[in-house]
N, CA, C and O atoms as a CHARMM CRD file, in Angstrom:
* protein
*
  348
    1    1 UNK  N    -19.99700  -2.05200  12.36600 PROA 1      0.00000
    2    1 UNK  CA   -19.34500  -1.65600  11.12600 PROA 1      0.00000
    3    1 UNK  C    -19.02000  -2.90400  10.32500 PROA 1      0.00000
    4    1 UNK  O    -18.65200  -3.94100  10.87700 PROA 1      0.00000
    5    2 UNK  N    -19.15900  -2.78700   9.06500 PROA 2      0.00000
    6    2 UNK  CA   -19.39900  -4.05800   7.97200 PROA 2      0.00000
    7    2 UNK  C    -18.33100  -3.89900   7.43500 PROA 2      0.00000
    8    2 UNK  O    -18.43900  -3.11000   6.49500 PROA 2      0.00000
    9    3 UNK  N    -16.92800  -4.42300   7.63500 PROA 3      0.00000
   10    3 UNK  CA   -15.67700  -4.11200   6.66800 PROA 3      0.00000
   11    3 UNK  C    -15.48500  -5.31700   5.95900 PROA 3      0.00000
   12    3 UNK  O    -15.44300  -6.47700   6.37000 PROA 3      0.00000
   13    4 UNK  N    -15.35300  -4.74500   4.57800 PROA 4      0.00000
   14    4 UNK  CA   -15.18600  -6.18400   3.54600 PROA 4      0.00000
   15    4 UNK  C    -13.57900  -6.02900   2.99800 PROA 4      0.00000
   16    4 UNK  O    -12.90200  -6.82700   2.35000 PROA 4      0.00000
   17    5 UNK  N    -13.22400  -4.57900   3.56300 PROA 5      0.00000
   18    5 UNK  CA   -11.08300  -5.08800   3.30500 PROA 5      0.00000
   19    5 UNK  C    -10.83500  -3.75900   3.04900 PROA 5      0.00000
   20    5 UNK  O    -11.63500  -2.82400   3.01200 PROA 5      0.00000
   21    6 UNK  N     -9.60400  -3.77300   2.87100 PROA 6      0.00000
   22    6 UNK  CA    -8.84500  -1.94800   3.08100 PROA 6      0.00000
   23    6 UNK  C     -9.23600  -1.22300   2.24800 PROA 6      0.00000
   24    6 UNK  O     -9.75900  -1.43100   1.15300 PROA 6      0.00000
   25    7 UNK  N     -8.93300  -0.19200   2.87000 PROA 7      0.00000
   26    7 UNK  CA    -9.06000   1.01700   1.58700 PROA 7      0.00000
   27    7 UNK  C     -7.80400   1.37500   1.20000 PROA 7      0.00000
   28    7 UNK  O     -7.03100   1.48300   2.15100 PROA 7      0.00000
   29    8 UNK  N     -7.41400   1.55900   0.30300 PROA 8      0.00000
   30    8 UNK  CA    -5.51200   1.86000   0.07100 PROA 8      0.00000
   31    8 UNK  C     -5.59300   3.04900  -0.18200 PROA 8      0.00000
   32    8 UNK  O     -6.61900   3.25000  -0.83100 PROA 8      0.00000
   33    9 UNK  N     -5.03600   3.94200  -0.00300 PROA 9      0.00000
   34    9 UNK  CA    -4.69900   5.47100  -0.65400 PROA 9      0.00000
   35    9 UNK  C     -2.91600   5.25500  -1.42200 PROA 9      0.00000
   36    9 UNK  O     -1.85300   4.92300  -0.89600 PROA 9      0.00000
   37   10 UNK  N     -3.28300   5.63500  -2.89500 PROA 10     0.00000
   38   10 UNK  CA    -1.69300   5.87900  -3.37600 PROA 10     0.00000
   39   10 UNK  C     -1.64000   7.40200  -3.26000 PROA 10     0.00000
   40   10 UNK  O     -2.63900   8.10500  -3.41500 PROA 10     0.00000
   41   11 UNK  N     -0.58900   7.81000  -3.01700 PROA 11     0.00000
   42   11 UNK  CA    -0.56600   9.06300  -3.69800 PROA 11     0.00000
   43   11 UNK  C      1.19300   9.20600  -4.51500 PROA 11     0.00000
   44   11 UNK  O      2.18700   8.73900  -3.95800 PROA 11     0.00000
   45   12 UNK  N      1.22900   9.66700  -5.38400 PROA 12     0.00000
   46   12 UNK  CA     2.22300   9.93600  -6.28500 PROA 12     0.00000
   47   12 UNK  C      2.58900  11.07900  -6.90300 PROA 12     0.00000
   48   12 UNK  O      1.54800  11.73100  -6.81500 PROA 12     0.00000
   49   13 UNK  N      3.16100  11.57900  -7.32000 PROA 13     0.00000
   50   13 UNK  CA     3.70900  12.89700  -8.25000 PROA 13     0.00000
   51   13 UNK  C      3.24500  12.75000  -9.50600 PROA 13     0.00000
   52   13 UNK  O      3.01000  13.81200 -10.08100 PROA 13     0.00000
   53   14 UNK  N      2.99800  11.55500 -10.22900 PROA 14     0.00000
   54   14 UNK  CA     2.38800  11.61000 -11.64600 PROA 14     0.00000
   55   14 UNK  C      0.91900  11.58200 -11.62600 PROA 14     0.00000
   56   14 UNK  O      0.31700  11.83900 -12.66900 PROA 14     0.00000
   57   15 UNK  N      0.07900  11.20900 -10.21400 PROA 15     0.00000
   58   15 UNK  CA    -1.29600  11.04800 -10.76900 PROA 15     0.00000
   59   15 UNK  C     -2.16800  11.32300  -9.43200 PROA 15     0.00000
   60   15 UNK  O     -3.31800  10.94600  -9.20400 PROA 15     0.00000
   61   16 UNK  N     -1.49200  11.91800  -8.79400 PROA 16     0.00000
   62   16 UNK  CA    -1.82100  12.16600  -7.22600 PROA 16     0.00000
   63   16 UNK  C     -2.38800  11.19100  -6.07800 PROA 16     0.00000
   64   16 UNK  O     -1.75200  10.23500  -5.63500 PROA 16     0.00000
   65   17 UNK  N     -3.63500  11.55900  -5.67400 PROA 17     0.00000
   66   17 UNK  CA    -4.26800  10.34200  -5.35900 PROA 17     0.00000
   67   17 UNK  C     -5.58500   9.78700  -5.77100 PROA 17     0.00000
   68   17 UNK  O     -6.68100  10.23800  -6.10100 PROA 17     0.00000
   69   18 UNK  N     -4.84500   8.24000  -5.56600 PROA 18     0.00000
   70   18 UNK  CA    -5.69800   6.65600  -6.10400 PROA 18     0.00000
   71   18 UNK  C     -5.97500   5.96700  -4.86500 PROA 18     0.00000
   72   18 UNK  O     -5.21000   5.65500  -3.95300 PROA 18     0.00000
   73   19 UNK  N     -7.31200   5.77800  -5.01900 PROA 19     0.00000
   74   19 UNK  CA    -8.15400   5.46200  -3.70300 PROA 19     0.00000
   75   19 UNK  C     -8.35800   4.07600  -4.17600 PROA 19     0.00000
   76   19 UNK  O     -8.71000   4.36100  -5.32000 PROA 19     0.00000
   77   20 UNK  N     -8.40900   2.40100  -4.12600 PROA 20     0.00000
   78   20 UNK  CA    -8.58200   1.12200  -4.10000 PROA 20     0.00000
   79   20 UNK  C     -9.65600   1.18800  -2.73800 PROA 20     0.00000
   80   20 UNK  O     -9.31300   1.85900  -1.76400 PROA 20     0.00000
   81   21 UNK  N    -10.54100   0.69000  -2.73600 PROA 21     0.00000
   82   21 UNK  CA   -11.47700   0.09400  -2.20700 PROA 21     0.00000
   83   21 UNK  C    -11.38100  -1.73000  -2.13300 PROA 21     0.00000
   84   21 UNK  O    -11.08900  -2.55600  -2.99700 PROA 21     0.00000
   85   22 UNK  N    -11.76900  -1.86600  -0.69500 PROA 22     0.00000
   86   22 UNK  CA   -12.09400  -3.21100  -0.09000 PROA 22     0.00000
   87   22 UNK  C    -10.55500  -3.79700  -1.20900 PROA 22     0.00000
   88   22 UNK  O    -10.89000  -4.20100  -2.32300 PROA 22     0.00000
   89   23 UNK  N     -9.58900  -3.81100  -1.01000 PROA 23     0.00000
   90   23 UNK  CA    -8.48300  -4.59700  -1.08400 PROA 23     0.00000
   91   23 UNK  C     -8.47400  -5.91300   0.27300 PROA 23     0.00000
   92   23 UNK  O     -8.87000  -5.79800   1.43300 PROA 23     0.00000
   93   24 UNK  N     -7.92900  -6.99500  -0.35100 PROA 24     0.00000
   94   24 UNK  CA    -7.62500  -7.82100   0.40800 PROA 24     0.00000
   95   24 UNK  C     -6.36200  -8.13700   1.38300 PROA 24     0.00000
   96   24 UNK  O     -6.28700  -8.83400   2.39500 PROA 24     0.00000
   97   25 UNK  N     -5.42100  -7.37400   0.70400 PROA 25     0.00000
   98   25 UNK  CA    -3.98300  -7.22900   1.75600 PROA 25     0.00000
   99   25 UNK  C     -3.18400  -6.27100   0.93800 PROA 25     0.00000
  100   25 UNK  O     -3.56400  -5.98000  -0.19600 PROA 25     0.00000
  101   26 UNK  N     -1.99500  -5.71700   1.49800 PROA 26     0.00000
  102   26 UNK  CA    -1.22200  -5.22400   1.11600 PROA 26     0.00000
  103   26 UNK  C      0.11900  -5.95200   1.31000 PROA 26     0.00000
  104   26 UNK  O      0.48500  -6.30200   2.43200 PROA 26     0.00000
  105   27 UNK  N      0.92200  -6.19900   0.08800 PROA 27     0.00000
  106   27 UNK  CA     2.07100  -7.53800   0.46300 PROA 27     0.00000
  107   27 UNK  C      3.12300  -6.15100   0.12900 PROA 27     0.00000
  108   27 UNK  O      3.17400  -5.70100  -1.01600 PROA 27     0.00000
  109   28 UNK  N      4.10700  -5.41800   1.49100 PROA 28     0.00000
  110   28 UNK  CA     5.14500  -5.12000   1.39000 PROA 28     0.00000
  111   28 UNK  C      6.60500  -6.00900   0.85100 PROA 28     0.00000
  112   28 UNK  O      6.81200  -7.02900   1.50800 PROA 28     0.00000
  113   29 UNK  N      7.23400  -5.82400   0.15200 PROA 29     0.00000
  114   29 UNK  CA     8.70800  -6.54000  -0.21500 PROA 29     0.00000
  115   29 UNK  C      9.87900  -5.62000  -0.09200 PROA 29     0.00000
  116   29 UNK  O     10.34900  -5.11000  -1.10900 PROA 29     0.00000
  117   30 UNK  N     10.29800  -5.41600   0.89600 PROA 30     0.00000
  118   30 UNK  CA    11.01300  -4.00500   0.86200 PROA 30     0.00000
  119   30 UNK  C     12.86900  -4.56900   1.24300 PROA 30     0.00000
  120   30 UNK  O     13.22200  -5.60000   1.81700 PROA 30     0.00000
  121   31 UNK  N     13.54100  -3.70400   0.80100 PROA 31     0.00000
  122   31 UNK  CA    15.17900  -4.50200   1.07400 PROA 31     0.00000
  123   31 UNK  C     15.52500  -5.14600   2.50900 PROA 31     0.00000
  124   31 UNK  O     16.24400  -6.12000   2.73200 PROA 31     0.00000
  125   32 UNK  N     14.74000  -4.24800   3.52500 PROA 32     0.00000
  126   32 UNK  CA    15.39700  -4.85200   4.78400 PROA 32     0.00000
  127   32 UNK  C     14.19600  -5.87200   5.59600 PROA 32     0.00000
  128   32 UNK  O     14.29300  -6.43000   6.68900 PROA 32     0.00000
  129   33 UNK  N     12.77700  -5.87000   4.37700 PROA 33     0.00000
  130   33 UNK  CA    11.96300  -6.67200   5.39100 PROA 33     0.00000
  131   33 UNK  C     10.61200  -7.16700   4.36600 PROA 33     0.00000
  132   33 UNK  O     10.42800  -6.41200   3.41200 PROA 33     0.00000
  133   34 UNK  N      9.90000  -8.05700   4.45100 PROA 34     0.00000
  134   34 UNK  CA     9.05000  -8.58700   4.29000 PROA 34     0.00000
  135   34 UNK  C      7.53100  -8.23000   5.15500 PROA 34     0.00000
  136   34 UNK  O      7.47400  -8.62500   6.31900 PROA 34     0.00000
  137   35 UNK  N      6.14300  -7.37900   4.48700 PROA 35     0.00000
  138   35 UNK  CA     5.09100  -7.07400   5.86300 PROA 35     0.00000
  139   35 UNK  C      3.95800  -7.84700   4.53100 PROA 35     0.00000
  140   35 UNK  O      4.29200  -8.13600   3.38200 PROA 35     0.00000
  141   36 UNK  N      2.79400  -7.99900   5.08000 PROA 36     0.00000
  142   36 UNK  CA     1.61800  -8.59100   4.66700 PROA 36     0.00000
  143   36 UNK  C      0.83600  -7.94100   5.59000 PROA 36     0.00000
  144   36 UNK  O      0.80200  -8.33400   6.75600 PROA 36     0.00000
  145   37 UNK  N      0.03900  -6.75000   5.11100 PROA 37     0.00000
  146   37 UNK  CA    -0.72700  -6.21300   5.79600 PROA 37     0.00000
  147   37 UNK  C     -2.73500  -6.60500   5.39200 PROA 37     0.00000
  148   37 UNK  O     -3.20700  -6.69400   4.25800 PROA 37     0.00000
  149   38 UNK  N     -3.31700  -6.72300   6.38600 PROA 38     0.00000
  150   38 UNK  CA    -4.44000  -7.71100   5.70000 PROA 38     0.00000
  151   38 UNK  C     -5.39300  -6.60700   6.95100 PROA 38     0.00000
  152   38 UNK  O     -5.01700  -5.64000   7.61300 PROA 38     0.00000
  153   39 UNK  N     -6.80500  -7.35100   6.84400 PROA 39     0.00000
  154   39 UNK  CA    -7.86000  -6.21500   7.68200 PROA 39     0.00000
  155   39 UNK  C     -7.53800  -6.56500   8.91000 PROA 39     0.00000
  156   39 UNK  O     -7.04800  -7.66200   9.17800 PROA 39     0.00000
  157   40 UNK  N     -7.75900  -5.76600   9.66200 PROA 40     0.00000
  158   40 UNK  CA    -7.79600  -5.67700  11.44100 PROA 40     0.00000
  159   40 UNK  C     -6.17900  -5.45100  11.68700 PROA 40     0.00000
  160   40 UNK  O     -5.74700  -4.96700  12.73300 PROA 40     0.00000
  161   41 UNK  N     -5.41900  -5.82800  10.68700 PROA 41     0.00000
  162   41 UNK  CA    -4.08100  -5.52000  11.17600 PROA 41     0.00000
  163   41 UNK  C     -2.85000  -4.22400  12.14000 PROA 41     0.00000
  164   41 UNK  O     -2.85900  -3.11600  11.60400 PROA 41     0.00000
  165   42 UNK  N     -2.25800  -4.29700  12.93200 PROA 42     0.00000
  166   42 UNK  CA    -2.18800  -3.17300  13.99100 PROA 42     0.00000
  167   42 UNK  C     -1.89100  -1.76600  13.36200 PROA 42     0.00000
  168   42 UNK  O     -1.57300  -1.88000  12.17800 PROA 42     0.00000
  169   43 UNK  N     -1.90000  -0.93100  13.65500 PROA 43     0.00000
  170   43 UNK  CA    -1.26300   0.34200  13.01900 PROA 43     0.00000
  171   43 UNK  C      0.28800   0.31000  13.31300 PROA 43     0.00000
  172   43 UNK  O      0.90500   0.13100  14.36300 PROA 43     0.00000
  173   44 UNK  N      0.73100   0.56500  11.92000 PROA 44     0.00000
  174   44 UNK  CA     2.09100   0.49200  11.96700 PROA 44     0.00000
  175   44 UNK  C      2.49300   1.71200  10.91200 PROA 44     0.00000
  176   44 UNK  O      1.57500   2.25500  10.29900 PROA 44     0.00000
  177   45 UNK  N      3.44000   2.01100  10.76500 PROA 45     0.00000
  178   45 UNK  CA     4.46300   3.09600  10.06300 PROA 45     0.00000
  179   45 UNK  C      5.43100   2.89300  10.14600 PROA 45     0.00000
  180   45 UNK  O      5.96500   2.42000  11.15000 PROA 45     0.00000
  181   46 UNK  N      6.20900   3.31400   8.66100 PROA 46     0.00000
  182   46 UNK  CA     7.36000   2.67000   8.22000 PROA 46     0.00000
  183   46 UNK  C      8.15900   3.38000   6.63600 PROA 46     0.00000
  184   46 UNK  O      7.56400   4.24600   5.99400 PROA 46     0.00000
  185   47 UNK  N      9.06900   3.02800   6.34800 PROA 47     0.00000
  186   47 UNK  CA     9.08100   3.12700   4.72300 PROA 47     0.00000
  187   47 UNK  C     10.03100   1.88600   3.87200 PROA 47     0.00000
  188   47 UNK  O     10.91800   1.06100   4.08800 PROA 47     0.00000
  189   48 UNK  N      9.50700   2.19800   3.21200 PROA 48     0.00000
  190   48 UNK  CA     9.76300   1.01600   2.00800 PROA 48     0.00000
  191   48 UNK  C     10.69000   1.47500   0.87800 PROA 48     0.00000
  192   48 UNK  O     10.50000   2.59200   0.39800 PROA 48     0.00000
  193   49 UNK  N     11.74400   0.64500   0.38600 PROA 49     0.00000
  194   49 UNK  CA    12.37300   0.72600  -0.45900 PROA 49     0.00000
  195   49 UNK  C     12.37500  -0.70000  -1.37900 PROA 49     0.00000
  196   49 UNK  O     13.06300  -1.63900  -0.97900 PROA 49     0.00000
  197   50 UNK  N     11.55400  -0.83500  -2.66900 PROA 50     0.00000
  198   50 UNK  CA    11.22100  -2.15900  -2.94200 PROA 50     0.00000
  199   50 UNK  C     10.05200  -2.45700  -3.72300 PROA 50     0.00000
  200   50 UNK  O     10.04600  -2.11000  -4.90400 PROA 50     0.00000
  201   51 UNK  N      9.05800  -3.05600  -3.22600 PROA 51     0.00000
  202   51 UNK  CA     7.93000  -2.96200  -4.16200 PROA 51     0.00000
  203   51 UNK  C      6.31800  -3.16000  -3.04100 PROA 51     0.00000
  204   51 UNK  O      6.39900  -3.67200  -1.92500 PROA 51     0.00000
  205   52 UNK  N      5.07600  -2.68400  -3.58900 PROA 52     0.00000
  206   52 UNK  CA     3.65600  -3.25500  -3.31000 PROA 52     0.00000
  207   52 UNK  C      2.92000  -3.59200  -3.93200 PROA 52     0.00000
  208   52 UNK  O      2.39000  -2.84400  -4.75400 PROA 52     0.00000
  209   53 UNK  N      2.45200  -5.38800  -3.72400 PROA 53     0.00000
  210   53 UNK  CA     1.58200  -5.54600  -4.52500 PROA 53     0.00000
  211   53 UNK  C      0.15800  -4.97400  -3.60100 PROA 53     0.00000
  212   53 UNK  O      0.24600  -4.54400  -2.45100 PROA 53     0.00000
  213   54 UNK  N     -1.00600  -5.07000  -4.30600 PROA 54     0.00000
  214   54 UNK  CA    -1.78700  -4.55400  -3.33900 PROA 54     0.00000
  215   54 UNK  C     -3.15800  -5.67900  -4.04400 PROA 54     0.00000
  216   54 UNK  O     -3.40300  -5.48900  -5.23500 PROA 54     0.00000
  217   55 UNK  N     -3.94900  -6.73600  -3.34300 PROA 55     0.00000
  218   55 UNK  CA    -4.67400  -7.77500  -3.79200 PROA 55     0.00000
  219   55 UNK  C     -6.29900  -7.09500  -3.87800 PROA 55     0.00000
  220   55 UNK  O     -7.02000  -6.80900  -2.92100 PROA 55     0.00000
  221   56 UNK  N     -6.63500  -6.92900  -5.51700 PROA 56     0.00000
  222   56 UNK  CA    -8.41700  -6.40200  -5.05700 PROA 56     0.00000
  223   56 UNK  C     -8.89000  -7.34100  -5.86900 PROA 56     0.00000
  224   56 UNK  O     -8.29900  -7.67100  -6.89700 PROA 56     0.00000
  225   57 UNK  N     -9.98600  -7.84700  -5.48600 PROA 57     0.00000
  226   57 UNK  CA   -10.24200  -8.87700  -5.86700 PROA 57     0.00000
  227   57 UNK  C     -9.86000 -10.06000  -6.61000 PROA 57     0.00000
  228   57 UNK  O     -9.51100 -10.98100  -5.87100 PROA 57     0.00000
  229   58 UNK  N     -9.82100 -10.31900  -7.88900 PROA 58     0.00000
  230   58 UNK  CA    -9.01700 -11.53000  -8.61400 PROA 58     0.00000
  231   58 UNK  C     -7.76200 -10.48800  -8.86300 PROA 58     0.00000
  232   58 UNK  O     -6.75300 -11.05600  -8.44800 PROA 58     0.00000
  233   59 UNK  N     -7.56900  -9.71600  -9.16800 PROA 59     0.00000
  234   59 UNK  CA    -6.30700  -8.78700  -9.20800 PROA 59     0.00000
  235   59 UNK  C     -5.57500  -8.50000  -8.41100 PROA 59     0.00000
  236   59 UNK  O     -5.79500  -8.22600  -7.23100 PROA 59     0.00000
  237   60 UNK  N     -4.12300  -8.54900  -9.26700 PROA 60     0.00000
  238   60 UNK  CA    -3.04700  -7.77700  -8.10700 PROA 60     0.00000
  239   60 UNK  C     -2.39200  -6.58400  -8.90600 PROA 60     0.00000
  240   60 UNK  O     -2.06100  -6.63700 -10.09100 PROA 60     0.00000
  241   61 UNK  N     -2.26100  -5.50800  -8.07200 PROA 61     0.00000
  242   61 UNK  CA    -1.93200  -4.31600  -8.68100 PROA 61     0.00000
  243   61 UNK  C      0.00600  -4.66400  -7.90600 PROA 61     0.00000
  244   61 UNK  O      0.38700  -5.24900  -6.89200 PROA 61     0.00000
  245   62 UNK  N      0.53900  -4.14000  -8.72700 PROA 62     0.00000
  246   62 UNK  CA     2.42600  -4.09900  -8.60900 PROA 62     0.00000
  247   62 UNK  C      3.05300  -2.74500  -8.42100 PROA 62     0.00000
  248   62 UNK  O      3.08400  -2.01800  -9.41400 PROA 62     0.00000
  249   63 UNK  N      3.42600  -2.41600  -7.58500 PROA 63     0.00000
  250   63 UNK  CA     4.51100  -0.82000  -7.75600 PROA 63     0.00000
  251   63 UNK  C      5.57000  -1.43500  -7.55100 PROA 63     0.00000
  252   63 UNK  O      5.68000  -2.22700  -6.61500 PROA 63     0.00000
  253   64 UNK  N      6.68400  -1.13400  -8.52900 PROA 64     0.00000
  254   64 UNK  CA     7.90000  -1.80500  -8.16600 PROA 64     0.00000
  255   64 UNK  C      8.83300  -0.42800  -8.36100 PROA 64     0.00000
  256   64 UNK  O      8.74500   0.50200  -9.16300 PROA 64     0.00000
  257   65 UNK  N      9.64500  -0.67500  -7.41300 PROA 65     0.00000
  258   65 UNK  CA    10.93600  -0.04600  -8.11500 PROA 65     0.00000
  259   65 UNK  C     11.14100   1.04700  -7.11600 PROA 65     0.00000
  260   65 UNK  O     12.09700   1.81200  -7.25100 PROA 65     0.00000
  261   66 UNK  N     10.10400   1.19500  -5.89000 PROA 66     0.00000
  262   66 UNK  CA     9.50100   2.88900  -5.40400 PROA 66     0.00000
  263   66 UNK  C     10.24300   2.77200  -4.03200 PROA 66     0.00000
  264   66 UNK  O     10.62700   1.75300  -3.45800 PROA 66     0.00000
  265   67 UNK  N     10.36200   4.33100  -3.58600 PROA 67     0.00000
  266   67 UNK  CA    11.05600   4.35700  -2.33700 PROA 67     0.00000
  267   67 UNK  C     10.07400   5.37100  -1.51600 PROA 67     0.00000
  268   67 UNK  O     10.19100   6.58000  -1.71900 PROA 67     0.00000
  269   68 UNK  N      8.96200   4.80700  -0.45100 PROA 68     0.00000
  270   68 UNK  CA     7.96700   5.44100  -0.00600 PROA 68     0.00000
  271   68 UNK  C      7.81800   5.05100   1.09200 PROA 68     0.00000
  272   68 UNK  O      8.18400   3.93200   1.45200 PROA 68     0.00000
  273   69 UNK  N      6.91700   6.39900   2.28300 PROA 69     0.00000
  274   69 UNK  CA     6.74100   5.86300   3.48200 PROA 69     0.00000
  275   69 UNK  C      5.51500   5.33600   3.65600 PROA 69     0.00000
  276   69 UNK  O      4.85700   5.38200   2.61700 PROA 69     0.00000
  277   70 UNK  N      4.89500   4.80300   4.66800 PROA 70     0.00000
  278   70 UNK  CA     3.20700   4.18000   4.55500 PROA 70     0.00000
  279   70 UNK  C      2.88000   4.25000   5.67600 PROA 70     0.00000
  280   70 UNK  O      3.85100   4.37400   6.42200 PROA 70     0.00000
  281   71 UNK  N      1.51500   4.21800   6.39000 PROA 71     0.00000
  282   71 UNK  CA     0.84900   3.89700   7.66400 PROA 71     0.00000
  283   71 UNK  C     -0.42300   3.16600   6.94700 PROA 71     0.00000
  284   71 UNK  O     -0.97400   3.17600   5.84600 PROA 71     0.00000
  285   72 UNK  N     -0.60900   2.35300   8.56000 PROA 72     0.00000
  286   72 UNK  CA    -1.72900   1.37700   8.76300 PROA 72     0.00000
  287   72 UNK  C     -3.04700   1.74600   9.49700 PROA 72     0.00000
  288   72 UNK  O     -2.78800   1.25900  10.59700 PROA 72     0.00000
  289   73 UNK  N     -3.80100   2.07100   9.57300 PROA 73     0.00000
  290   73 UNK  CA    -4.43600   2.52300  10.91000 PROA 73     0.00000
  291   73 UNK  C     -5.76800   2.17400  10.73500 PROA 73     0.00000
  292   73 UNK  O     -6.20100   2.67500   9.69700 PROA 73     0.00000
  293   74 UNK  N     -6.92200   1.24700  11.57900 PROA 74     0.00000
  294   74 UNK  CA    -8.43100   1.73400  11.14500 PROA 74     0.00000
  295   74 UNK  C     -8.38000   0.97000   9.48000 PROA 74     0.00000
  296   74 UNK  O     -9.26100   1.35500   8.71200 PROA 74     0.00000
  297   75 UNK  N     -7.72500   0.28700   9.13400 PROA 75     0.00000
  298   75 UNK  CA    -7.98300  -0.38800   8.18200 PROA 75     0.00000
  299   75 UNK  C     -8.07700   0.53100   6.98700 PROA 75     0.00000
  300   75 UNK  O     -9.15800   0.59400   6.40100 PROA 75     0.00000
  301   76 UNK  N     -7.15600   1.18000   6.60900 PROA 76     0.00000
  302   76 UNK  CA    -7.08000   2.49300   5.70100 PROA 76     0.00000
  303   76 UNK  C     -5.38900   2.17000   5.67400 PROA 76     0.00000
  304   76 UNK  O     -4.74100   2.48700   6.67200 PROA 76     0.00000
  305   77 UNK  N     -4.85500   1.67700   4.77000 PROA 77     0.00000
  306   77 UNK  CA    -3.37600   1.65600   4.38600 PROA 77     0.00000
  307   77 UNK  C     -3.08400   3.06400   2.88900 PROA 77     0.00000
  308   77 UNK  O     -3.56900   3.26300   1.77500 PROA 77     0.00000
  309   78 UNK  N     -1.73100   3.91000   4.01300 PROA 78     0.00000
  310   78 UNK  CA    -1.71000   5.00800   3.11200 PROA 78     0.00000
  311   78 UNK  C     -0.49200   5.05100   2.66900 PROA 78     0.00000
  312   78 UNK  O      0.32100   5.49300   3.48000 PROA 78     0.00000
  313   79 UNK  N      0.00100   4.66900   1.41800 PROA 79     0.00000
  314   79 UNK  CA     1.23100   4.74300   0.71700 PROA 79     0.00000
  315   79 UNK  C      1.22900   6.24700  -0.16900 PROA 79     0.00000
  316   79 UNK  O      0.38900   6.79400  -0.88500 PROA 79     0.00000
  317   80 UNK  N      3.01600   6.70500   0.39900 PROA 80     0.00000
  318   80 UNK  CA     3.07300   8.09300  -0.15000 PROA 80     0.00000
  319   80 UNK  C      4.33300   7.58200  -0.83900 PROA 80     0.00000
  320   80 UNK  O      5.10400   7.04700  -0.04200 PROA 80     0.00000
  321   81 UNK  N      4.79300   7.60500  -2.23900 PROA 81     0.00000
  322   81 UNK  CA     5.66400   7.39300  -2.78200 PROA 81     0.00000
  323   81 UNK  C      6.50600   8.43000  -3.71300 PROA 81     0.00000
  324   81 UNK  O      6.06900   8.99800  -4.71400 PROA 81     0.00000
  325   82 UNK  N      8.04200   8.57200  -3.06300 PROA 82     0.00000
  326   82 UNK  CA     8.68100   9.73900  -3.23900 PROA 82     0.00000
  327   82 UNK  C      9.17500   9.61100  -4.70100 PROA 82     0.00000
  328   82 UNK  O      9.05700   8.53300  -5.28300 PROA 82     0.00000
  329   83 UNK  N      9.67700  10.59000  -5.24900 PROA 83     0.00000
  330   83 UNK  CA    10.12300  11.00200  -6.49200 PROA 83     0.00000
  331   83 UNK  C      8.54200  10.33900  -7.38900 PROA 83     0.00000
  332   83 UNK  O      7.38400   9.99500  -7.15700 PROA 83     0.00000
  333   84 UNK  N      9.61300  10.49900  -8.59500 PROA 84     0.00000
  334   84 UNK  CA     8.78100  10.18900  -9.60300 PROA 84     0.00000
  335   84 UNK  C      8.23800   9.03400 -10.23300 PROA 84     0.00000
  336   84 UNK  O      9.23400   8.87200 -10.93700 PROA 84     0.00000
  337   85 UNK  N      7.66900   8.31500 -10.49200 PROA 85     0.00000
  338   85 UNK  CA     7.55400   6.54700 -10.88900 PROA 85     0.00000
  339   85 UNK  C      8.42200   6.42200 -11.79100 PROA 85     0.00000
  340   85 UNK  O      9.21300   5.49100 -11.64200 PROA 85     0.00000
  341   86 UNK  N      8.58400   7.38600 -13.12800 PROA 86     0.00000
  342   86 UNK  CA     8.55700   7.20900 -14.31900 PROA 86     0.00000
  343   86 UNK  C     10.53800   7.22400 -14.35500 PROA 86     0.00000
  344   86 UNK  O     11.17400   6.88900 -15.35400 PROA 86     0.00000
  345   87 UNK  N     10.94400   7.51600 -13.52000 PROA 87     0.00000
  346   87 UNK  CA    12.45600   7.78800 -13.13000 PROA 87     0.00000
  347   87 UNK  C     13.35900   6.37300 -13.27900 PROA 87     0.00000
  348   87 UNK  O     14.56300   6.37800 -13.02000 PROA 87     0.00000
């Protein structure tokens, strides 16, 4: 298997789900902790109160402000983010 970097799944209440292809990491910033999730990384689950940047190529995408849970698994990072963005 040829992996060139994550696949992210957002899903949200304003736009459902947003699929990112081959991302380079996912940088959690959350109140009680700091994660940098990158390829091969272990499966983990958790939630976040805080922000994700998420790195695809020369770009970085930002969610700030969000209070959501996430898993890692198989190189597929899945952020579910509660309420509304726009709040």
């Amino acid at each position: 298997m040829d992996n060139k970097g994550l696949t992210v799944n957002v899903f949200d209440l304003n736009t459902g789900l947003t699929t990112y292809e081959n991302a380079s990491y996912v940088r959690i910033t959350s109140k009680d902790y700091n994660l940098l999730v990158m390829i091969d990384y272990l499966p983990i689950i958790g939630e976040i109160q805080g922000k994700v940047d998420i790195k695809i190529g020369d770009e970085e995408l930002t969610i700030e402000n969000i209070k959501a849970s996430f898993m890692n698994s198989n190189n597929v990072f899945n952020l579910m983010i509660q309420g509304d963005l726009n709040e």
